[in-house]
C-alpha positions in Angstrom: 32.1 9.4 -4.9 32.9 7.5 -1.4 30.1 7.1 1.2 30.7 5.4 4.5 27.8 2.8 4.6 26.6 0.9 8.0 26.3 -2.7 6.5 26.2 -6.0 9.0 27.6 -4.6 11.9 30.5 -2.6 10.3 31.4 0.7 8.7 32.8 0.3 5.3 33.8 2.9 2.5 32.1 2.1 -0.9 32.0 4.0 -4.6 28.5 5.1 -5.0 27.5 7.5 -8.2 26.7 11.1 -7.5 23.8 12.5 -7.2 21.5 13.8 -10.5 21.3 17.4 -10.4 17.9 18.2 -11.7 16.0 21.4 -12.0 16.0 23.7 -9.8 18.2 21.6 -7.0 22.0 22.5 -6.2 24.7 19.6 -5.9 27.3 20.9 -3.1 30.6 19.3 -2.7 31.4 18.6 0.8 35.0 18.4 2.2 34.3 17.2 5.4 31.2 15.4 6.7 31.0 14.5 10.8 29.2 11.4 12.1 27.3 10.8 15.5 29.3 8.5 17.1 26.5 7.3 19.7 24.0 7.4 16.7 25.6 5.7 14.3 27.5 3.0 16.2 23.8 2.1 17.9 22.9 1.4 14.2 26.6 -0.2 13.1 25.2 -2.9 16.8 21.9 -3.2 15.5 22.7 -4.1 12.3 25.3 -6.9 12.7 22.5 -8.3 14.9 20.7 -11.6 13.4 16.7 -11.4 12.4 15.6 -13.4 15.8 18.0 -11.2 18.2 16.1 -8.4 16.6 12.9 -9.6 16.4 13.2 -10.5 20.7 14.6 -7.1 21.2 11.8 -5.5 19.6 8.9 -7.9 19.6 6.4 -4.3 18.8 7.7 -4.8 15.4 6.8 -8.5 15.3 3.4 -7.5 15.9 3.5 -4.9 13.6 4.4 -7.3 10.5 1.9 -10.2 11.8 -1.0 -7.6 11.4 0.1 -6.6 8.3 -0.4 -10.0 6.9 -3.7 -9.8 8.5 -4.8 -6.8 6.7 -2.5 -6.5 3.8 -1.8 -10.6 3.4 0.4 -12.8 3.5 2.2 -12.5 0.5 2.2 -8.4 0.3 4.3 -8.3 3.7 6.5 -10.9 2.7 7.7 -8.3 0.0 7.5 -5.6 2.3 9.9 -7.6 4.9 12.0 -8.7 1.9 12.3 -5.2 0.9 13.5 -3.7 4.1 15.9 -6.8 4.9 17.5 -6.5 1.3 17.9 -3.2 1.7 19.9 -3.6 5.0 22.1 -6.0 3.4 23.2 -3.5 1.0 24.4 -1.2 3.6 22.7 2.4 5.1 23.8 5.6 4.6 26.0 7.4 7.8 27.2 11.0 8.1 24.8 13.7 8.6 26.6 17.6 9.1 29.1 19.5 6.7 32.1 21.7 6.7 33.3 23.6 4.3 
């Protein structure tokens, strides 16, 4: 299936699989999906952004990981940061409403 994905400050169309119906869940088809245009292109900015621009505009989050090292150590939260940065890279989901 297509999904437009947010990745490094641009929207791009990529083949994803579908989604596993399991018990007791429903997979719909959508026609039509709509996308925030304020929401999303705040995220399509913030993610073309590099780590430092981020890290001045939102110095709370700097904080955030340097007491996570404190608590959770060093090496723990440089996974954790990893993780969410890798993430990133491979591009966020966008689209959030349906028609049929």
């Amino acid at each position: 299936m297509k999904q437009l994905l947010i990745k490094k400050g641009q929207i791009i169309v990529e083949d994803v699989p579908s989604p596993l119906v399991e018990d007791g869940s429903v997979l719909v088809k959508v026609n039509y999906s709509l996308i925030s245009a304020g929401t999303e292109m705040t995220g399509v900015t913030a993610s073309g952004e590099s780590l430092l621009r981020k890290v001045l505009k939102q110095p709370e989050k700097a904080k955030q990981v340097l007491n996570m090292a404190k608590t959770q150590g060093l090496s723990k939260t440089i996974e954790q940061v990893k993780g969410k940065l890798d993430s990133e890279s491979s591009g966020t989901p966008t689209g959030y409403s349906s028609l049929e």
